[in-house]
DRENMARGU-957327 format. One record per atom (N, C-alpha, C): residue number from 1; x, y, z; atom name; chain. Coordinates in steps of 0.1 Angstrom, whole numbers. Layout:
// DRENMARGU-957327
[NUM; [X; Y; Z]; 'CA'; 'A']
...
// end
This chain:
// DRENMARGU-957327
[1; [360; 379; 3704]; 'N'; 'A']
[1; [367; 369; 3698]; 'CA'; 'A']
[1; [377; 363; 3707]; 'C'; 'A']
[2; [380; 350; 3705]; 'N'; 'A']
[2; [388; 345; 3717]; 'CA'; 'A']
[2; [400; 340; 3702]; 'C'; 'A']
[3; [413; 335; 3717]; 'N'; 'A']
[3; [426; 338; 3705]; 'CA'; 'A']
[3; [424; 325; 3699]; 'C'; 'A']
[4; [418; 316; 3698]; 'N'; 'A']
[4; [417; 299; 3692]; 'CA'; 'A']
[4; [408; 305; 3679]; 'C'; 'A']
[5; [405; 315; 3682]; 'N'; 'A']
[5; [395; 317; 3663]; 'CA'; 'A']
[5; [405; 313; 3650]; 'C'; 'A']
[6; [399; 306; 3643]; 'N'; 'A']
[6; [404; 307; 3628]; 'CA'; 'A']
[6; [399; 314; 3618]; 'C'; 'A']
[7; [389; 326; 3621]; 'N'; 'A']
[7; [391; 336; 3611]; 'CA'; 'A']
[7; [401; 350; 3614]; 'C'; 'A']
[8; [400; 350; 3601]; 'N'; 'A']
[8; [411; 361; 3600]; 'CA'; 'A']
[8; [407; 374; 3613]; 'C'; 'A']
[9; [416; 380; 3615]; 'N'; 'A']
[9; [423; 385; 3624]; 'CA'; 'A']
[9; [431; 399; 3622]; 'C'; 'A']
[10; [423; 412; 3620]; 'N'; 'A']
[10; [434; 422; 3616]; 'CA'; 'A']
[10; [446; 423; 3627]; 'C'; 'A']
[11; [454; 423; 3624]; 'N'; 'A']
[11; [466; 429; 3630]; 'CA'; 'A']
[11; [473; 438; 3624]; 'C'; 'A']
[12; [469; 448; 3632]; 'N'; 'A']
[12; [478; 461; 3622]; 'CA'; 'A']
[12; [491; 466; 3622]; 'C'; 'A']
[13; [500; 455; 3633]; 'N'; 'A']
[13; [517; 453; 3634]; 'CA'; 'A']
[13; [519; 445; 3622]; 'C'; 'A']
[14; [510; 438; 3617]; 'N'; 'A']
[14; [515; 429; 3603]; 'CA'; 'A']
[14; [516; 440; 3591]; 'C'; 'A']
[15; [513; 456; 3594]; 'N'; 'A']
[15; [517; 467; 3583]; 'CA'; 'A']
[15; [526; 471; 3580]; 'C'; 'A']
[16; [531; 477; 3573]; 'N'; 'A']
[16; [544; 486; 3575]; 'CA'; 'A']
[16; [538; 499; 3577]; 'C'; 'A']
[17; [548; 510; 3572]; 'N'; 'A']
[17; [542; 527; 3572]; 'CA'; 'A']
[17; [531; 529; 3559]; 'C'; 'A']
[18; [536; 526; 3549]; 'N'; 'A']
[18; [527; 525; 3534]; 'CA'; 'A']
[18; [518; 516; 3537]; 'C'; 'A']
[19; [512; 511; 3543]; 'N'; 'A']
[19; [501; 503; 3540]; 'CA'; 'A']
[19; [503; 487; 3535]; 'C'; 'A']
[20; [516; 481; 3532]; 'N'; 'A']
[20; [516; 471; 3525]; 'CA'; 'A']
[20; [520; 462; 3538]; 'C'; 'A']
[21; [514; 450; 3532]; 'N'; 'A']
[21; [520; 438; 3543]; 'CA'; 'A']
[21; [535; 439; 3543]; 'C'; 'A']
[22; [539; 436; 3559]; 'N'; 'A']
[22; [551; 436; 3563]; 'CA'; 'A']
[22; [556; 420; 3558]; 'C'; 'A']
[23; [563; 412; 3552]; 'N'; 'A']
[23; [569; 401; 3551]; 'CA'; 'A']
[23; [568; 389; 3564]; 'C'; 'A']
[24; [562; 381; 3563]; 'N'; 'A']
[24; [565; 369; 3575]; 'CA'; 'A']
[24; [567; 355; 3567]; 'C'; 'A']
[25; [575; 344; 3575]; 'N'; 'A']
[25; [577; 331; 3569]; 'CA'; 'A']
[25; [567; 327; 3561]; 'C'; 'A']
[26; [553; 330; 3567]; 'N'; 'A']
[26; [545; 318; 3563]; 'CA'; 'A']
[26; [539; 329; 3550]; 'C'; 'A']
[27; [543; 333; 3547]; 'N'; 'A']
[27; [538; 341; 3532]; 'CA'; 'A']
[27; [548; 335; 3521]; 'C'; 'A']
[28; [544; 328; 3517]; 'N'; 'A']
[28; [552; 320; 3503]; 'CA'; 'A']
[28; [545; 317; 3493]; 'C'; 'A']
[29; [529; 320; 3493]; 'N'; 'A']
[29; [524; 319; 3483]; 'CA'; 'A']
[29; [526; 331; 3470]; 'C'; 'A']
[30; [534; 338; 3473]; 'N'; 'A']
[30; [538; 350; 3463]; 'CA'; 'A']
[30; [554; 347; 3459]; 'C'; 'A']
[31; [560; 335; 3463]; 'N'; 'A']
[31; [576; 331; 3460]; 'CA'; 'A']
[31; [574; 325; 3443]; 'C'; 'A']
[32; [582; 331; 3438]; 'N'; 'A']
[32; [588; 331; 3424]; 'CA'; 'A']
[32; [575; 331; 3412]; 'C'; 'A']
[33; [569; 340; 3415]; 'N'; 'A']
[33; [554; 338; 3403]; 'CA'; 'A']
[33; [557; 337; 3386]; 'C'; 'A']
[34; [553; 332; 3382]; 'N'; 'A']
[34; [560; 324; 3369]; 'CA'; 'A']
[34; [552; 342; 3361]; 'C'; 'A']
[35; [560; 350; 3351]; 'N'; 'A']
[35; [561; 355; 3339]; 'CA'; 'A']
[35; [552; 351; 3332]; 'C'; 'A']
[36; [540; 364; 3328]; 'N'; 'A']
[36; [533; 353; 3314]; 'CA'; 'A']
[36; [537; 350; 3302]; 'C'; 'A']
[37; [551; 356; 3302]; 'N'; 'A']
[37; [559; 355; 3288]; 'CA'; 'A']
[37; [566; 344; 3289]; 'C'; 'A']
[38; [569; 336; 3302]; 'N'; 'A']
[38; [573; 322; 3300]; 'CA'; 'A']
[38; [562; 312; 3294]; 'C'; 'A']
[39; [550; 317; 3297]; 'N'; 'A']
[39; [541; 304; 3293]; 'CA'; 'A']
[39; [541; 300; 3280]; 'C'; 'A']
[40; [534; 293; 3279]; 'N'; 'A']
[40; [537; 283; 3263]; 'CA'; 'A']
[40; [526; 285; 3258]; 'C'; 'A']
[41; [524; 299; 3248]; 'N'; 'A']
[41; [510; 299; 3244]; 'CA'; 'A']
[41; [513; 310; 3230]; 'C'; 'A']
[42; [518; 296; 3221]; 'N'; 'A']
[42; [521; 294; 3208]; 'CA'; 'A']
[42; [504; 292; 3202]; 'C'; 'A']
[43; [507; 296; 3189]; 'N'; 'A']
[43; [492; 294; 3180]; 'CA'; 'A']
[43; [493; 282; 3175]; 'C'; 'A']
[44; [486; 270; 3183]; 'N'; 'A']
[44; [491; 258; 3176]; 'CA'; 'A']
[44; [480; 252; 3171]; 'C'; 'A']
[45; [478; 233; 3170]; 'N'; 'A']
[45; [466; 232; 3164]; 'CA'; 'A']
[45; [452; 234; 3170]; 'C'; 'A']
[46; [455; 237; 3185]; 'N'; 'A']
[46; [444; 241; 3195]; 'CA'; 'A']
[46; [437; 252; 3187]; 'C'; 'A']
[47; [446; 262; 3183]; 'N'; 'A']
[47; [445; 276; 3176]; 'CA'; 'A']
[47; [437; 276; 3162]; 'C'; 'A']
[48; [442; 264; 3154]; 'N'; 'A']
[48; [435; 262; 3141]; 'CA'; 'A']
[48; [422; 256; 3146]; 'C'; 'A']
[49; [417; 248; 3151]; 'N'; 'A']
[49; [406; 243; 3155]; 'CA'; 'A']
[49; [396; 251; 3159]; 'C'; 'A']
[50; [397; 264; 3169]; 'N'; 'A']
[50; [388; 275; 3166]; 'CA'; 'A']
[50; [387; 282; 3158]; 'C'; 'A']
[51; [400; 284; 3148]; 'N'; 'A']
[51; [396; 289; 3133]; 'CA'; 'A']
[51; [383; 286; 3125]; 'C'; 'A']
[52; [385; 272; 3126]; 'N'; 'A']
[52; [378; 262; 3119]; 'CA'; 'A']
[52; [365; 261; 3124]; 'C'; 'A']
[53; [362; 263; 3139]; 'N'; 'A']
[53; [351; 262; 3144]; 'CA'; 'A']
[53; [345; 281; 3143]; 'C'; 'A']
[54; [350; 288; 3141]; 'N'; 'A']
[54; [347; 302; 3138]; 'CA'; 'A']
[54; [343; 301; 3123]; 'C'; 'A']
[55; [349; 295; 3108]; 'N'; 'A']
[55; [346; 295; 3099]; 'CA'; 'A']
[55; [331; 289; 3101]; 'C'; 'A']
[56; [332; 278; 3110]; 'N'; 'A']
[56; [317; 271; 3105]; 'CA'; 'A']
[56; [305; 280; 3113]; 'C'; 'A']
[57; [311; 286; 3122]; 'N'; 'A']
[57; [297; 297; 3131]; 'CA'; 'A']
[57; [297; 304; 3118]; 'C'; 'A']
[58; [304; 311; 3119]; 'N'; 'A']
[58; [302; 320; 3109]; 'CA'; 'A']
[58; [298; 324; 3091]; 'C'; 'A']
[59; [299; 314; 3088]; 'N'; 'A']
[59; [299; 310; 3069]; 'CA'; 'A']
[59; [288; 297; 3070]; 'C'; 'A']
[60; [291; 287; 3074]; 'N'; 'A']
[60; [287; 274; 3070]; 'CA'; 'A']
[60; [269; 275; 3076]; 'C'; 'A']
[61; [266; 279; 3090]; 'N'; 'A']
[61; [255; 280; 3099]; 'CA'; 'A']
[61; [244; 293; 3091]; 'C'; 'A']
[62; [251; 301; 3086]; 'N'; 'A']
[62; [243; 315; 3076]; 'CA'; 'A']
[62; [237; 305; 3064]; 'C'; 'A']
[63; [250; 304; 3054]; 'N'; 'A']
[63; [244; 290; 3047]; 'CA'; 'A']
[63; [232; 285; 3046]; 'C'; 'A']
[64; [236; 273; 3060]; 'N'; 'A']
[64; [226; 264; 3060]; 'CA'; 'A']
[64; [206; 270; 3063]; 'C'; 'A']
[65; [210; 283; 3068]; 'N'; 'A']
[65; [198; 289; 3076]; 'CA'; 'A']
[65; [192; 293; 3057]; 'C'; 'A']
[66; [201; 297; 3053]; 'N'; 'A']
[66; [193; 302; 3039]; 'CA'; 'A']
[66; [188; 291; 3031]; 'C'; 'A']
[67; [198; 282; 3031]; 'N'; 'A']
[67; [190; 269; 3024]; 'CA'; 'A']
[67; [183; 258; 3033]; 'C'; 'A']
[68; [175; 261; 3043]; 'N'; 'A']
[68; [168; 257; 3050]; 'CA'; 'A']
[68; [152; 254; 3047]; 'C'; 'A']
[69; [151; 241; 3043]; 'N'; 'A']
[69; [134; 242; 3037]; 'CA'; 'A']
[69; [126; 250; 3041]; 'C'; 'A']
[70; [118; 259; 3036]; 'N'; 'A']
[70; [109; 270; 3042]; 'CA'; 'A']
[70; [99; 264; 3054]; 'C'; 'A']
[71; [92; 250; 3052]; 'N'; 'A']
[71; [83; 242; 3059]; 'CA'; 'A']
[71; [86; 238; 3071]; 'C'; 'A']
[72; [99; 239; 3074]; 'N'; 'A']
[72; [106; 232; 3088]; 'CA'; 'A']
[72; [103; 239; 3096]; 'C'; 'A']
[73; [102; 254; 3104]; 'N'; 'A']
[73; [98; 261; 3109]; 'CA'; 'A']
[73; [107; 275; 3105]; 'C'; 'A']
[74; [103; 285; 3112]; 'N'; 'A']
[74; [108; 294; 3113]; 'CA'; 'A']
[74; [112; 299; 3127]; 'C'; 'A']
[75; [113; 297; 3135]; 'N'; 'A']
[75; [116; 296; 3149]; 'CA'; 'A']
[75; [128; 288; 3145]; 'C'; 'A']
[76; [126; 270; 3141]; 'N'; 'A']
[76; [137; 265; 3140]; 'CA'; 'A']
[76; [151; 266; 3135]; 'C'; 'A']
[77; [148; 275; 3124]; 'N'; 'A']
[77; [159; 282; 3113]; 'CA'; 'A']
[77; [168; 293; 3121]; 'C'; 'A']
[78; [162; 298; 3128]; 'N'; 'A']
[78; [167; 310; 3132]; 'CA'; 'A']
[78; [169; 312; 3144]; 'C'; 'A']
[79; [170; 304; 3152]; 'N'; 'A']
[79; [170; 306; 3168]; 'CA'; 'A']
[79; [179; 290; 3171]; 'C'; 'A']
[80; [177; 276; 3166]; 'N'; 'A']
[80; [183; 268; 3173]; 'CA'; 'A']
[80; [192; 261; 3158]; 'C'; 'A']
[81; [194; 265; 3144]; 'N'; 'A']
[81; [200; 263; 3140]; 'CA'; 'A']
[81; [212; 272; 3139]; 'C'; 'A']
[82; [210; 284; 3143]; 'N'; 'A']
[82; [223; 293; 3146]; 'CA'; 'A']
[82; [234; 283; 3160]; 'C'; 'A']
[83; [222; 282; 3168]; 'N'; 'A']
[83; [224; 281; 3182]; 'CA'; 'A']
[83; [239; 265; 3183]; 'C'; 'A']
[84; [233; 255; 3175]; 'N'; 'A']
[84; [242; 245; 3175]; 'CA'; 'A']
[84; [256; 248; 3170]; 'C'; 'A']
[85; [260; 252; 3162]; 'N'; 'A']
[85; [275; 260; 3158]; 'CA'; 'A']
[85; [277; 269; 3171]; 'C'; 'A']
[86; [271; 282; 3174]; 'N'; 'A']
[86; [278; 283; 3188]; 'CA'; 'A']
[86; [278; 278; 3198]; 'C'; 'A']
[87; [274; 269; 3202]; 'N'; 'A']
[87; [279; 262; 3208]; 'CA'; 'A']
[87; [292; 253; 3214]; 'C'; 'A']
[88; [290; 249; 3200]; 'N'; 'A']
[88; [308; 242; 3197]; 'CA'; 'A']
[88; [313; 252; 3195]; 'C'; 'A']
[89; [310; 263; 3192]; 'N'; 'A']
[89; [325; 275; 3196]; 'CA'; 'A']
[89; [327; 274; 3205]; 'C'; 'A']
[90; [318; 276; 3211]; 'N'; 'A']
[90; [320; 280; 3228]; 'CA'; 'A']
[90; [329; 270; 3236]; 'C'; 'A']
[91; [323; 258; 3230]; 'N'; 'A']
[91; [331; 248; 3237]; 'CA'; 'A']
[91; [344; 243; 3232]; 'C'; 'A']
[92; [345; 248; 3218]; 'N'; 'A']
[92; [361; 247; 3216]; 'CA'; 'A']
[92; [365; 260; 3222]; 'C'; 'A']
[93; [364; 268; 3222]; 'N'; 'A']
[93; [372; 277; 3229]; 'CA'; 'A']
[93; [377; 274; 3242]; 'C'; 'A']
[94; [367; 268; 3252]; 'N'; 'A']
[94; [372; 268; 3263]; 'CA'; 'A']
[94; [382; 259; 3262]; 'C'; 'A']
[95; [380; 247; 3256]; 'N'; 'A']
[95; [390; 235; 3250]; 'CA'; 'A']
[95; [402; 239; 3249]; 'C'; 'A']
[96; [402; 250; 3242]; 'N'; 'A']
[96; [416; 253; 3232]; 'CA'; 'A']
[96; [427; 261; 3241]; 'C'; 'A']
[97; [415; 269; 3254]; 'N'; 'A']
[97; [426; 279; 3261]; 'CA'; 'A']
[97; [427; 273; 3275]; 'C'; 'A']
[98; [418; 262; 3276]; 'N'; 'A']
[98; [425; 252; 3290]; 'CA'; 'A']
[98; [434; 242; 3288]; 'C'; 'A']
[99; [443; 243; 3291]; 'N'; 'A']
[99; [461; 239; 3293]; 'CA'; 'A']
[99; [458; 230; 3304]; 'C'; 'A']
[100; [468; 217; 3304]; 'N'; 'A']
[100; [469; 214; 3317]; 'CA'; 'A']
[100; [481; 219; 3322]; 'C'; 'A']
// end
């Protein structure tokens, strides 16, 4: 390796005696890491909206599968009429716990 490489580079003077990186300027991606107990993650209406999307997977989609015309199929009742309610769980969930 010649010294113009840009891949990483062990240097084992960047250790201490324990094993842990020794401190240098350009390490500042570890300066002041925010507490997860500062964040802002209150039960709010984000919170009720997968309620609501959990009530309908779960109550409303059973339901509908029971009162499902017998003639429609049986594949259809049971495999892609479940399938549409989870979905939108899925996708409100992600919704609900990505923050900007």
């Amino acid at each position: 390796m010649s010294s113009s490489d840009d891949g990483y580079v062990h240097d084992p003077s960047a250790f201490d005696d324990d094993g842990a990186r020794a401190e240098s300027p350009d390490d500042d991606w570890s300066d002041g890491p925010a507490h997860p107990e500062t964040a802002d993650r209150e039960f709010d209406w984000r919170g009720w909206v997968v309620v609501g999307m959990i009530v309908v997977a779960f109550f409303i989609a059973p339901v509908a599968i029971h009162l499902w015309p017998p003639g429609v199929g049986y594949r259809f009742a049971l495999l892609i009429l479940p399938l549409i309610p989870a979905l939108f769980l899925a996708l409100t969930a992600v919704w609900a716990t990505t923050r900007p």
